[in-house]
Structure formats: structure tokens, C-alpha cells
Backbone as a printed PyTorch tensor [residue, N CA C, xyz], in Angstrom:
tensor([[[  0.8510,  -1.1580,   0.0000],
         [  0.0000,   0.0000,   0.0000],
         [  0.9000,   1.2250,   0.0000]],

        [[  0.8460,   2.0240,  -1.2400],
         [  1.5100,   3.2090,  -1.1150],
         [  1.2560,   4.6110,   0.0360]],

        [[  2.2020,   4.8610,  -0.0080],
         [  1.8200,   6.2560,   1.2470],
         [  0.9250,   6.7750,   0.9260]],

        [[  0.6150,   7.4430,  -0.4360],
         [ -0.8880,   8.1330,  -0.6720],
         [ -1.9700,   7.8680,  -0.4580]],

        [[ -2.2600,   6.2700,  -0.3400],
         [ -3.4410,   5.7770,  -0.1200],
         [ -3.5080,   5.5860,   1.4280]],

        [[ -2.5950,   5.7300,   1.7870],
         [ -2.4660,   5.1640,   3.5530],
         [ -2.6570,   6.9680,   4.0310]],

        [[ -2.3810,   8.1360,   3.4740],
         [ -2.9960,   9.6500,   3.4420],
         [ -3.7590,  10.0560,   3.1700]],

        [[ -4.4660,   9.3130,   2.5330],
         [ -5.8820,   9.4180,   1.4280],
         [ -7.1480,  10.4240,   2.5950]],

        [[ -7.1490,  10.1700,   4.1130],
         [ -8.3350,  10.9070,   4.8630],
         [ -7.2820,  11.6420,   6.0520]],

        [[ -6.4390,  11.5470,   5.8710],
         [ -5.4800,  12.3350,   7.1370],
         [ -5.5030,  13.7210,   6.8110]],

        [[ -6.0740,  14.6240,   6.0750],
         [ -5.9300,  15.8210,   6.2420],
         [ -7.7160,  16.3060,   6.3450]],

        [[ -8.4790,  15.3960,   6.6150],
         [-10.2330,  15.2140,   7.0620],
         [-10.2430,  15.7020,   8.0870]],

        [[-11.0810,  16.3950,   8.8640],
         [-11.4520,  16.8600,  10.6490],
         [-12.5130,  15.4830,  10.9320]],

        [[-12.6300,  15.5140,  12.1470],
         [-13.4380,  14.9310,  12.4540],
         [-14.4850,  14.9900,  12.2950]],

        [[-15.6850,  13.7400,  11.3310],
         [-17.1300,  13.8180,  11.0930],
         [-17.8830,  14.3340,  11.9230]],

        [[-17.5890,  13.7640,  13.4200],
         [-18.7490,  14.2830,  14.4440],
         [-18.2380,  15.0320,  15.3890]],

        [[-19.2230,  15.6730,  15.9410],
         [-18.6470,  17.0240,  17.0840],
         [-18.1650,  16.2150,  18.2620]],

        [[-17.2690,  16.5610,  18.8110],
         [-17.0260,  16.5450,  19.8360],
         [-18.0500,  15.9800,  21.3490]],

        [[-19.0620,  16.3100,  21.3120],
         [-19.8150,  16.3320,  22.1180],
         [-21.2120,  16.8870,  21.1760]],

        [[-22.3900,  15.8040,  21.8330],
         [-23.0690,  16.2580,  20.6950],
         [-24.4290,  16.6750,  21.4060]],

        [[-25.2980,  17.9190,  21.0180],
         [-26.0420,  18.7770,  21.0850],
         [-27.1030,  17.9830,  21.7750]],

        [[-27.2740,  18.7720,  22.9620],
         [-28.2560,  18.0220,  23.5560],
         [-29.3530,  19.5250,  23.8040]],

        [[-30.5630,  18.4700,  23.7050],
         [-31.8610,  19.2390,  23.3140],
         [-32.2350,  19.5520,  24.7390]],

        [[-33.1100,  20.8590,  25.1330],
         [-33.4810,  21.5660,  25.7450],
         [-34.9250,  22.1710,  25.6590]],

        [[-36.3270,  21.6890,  26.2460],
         [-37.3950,  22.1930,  26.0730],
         [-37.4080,  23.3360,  26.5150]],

        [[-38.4800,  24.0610,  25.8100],
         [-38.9700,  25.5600,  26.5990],
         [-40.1510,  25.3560,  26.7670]],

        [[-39.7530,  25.5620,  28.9600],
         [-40.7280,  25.2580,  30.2080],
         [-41.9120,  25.9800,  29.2350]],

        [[-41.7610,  27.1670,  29.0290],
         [-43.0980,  28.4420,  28.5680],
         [-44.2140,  27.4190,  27.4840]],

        [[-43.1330,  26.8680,  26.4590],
         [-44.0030,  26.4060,  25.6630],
         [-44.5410,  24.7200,  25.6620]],

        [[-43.8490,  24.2370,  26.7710],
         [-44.6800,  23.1950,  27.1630],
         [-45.6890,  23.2380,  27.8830]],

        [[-45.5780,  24.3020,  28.3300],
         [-46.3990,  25.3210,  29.6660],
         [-47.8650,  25.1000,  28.6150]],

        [[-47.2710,  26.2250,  27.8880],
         [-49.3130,  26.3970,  26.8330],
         [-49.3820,  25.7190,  25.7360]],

        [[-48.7600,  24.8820,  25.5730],
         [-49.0740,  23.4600,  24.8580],
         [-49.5800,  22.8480,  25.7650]],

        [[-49.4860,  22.3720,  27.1280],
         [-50.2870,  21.9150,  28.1700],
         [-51.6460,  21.9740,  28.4440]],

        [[-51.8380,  23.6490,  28.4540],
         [-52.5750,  24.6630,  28.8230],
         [-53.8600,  24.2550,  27.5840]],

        [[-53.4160,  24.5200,  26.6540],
         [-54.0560,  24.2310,  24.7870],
         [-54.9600,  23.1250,  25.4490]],

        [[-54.3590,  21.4960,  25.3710],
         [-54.5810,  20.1380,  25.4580],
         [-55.6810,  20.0520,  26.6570]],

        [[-55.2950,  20.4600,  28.0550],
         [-56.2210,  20.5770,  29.1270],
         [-57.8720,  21.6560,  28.7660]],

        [[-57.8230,  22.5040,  28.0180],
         [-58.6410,  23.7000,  28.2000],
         [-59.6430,  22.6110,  26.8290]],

        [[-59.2880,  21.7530,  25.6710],
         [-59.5680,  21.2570,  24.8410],
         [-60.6180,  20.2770,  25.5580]],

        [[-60.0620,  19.8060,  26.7060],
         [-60.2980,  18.1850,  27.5420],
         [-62.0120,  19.1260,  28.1310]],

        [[-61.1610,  20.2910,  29.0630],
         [-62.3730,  20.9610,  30.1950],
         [-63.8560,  21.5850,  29.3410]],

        [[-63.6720,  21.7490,  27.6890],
         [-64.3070,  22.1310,  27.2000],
         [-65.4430,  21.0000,  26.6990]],

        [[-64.8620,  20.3310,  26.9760],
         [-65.6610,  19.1300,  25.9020],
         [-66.2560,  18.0650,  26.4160]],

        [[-67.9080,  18.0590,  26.1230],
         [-68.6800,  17.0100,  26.8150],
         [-68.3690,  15.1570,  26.3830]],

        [[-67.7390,  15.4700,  25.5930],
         [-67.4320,  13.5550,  25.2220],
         [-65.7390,  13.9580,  24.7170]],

        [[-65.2860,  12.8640,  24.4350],
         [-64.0410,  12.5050,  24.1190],
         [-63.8440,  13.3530,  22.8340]],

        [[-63.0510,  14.4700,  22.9250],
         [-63.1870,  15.2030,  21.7900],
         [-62.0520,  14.9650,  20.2060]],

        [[-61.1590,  13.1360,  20.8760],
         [-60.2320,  12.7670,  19.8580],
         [-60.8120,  11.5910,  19.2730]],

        [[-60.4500,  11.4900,  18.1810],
         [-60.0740,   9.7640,  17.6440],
         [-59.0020,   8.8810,  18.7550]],

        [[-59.5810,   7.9860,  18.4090],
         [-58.2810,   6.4450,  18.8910],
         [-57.2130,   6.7430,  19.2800]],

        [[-56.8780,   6.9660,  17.8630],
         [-55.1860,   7.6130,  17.4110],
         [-54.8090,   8.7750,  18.3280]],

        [[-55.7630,   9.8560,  18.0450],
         [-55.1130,  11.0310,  18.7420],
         [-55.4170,  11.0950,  20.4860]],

        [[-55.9510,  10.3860,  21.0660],
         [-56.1770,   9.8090,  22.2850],
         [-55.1950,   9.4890,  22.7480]],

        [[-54.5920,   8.3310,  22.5000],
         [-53.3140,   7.1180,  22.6880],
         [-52.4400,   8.3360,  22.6740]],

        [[-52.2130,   9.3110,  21.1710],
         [-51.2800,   9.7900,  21.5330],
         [-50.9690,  10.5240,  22.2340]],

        [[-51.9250,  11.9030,  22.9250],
         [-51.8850,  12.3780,  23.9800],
         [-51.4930,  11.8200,  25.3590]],

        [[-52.3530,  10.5770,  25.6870],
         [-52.0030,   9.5470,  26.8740],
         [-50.4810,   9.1710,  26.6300]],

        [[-49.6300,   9.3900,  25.7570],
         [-48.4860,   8.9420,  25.9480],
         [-47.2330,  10.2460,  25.6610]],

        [[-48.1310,  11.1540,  25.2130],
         [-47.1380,  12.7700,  25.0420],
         [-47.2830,  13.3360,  26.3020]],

        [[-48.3720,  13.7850,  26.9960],
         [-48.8660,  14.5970,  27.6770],
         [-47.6700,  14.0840,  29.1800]],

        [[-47.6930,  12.4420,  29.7150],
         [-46.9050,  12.9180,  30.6050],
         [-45.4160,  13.1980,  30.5260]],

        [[-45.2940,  12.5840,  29.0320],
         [-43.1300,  12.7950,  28.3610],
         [-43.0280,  14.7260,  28.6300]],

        [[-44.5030,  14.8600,  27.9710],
         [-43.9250,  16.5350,  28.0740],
         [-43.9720,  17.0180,  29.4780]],

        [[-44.4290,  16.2470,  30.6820],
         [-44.6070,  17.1090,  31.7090],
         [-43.1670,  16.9480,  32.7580]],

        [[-42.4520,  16.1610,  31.6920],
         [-41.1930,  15.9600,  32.1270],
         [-39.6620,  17.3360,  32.1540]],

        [[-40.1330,  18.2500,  31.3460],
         [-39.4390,  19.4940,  31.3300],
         [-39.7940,  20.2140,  32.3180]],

        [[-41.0900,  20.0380,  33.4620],
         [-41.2060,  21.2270,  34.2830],
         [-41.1440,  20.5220,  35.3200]],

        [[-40.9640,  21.7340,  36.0550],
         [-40.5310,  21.2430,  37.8550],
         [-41.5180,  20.4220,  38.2880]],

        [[-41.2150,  19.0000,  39.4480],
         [-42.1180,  18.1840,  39.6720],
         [-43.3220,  18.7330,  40.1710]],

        [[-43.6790,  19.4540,  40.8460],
         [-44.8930,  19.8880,  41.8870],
         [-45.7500,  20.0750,  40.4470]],

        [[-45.2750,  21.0460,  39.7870],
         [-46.3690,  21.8450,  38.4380],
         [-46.6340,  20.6290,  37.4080]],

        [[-45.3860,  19.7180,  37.2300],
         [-45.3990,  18.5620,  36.3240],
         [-46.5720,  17.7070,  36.6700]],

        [[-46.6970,  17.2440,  38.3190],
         [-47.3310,  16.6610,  38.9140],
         [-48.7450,  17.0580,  39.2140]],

        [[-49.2070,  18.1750,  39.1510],
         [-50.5690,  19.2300,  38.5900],
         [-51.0430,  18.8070,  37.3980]],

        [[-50.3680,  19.4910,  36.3650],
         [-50.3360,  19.1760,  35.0850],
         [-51.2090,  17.6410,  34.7620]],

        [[-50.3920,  16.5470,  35.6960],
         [-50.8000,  14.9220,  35.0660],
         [-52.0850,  14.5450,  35.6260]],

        [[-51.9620,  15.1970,  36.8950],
         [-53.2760,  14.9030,  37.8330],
         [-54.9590,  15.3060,  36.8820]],

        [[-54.4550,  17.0140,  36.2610],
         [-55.4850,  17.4270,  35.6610],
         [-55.8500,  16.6910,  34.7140]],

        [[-54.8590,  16.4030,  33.9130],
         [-55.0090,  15.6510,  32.7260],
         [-55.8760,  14.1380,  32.8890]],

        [[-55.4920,  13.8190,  33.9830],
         [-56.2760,  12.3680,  34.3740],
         [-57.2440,  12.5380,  34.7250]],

        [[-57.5440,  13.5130,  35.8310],
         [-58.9420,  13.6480,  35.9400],
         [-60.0220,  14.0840,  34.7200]],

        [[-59.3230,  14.7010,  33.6420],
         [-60.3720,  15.0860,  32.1900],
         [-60.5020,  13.9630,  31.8630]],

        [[-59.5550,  13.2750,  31.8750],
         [-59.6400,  11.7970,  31.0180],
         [-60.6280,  10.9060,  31.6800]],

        [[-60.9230,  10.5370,  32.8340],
         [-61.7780,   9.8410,  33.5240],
         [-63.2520,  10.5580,  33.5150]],

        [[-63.4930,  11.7490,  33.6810],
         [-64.2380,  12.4120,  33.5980],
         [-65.1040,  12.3390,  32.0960]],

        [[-64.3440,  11.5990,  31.2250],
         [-65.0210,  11.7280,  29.9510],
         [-64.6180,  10.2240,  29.5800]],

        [[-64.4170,   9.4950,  30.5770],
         [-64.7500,   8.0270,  30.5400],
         [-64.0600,   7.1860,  29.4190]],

        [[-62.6390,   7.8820,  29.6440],
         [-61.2210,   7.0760,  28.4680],
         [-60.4530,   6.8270,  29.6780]],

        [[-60.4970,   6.2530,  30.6520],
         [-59.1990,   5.6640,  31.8250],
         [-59.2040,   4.2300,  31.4660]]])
């Protein structure tokens, strides 16, 4: 194997960073994305989703309540459960 080919990527930087970008929610806008989803639930005399969009709430709603401080996080899930039972999807 000649030297050129054994040089062929030695003057390349490195593909990946160093350390790599870690994601960061904003409390505010999980806040009234929360706010949105709950006020949707308190408004509405029957189940106001499909299947689909049900399930997926029941499985977003507590990932997102994971960016805010526990006490408010822990508000947040309580409300959410009680709409949900209240309109007879538990």
C-alpha cells in the first residue's frame, strides 16, 4: 500500500462534534401546549379525539410534563387524568 493511499483521509477533521447537542425544552411552551390540550379536555362534553389522537396524547402529555418542575409537572398529570376519567377514556 503506497503512502498516498495510507494519506488518502489524514488531512479530514473529524465527522462528528465533539460532544453532541443536547436538546433543551422551553418550560413556557410546554407550559401552553399543556394549557391548549387541558382547556380542549375541560371544554368538551365527550371525548373530543379519535383512537389515534387519544393514545397519543395519553403517551405525550406525561413525556412533556417531564421538562417542568415536579410539583407543576405533577398538577399538570393529575389534571389531565382527571379530564380523562371524567369523559370516561381511563
Amino acid at each position: 500500500m503506497g503512502k498516498a493511499q495510507l494519506d488518502m483521509f489524514s488531512g479530514q477533521d473529524d465527522l462528528f462534534p465533539v460532544a453532541p447537542t443536547s436538546y433543551r425544552a422551553d418550560p413556557d411552551r410546554v407550559r401552553r401546549r399543556l394549557e391548549r390540550i387541558l382547556a380542549e379536555l375541560k371544554a368538551a362534553g365527550s371525548m373530543p379525539w379519535d383512537t389515534e389522537k387519544r393514545r397519543y396524547h395519553q403517551t405525550v402529555v406525561p413525556q412533556m410534563t417531564l421538562w417542568l418542575p415536579e410539583g407543576e409537572a405533577a398538577q399538570f398529570r393529575l389534571v389531565f387524568d382527571t379530564e380523562m376519567a371524567r369523559l370516561g377514556e381511563v
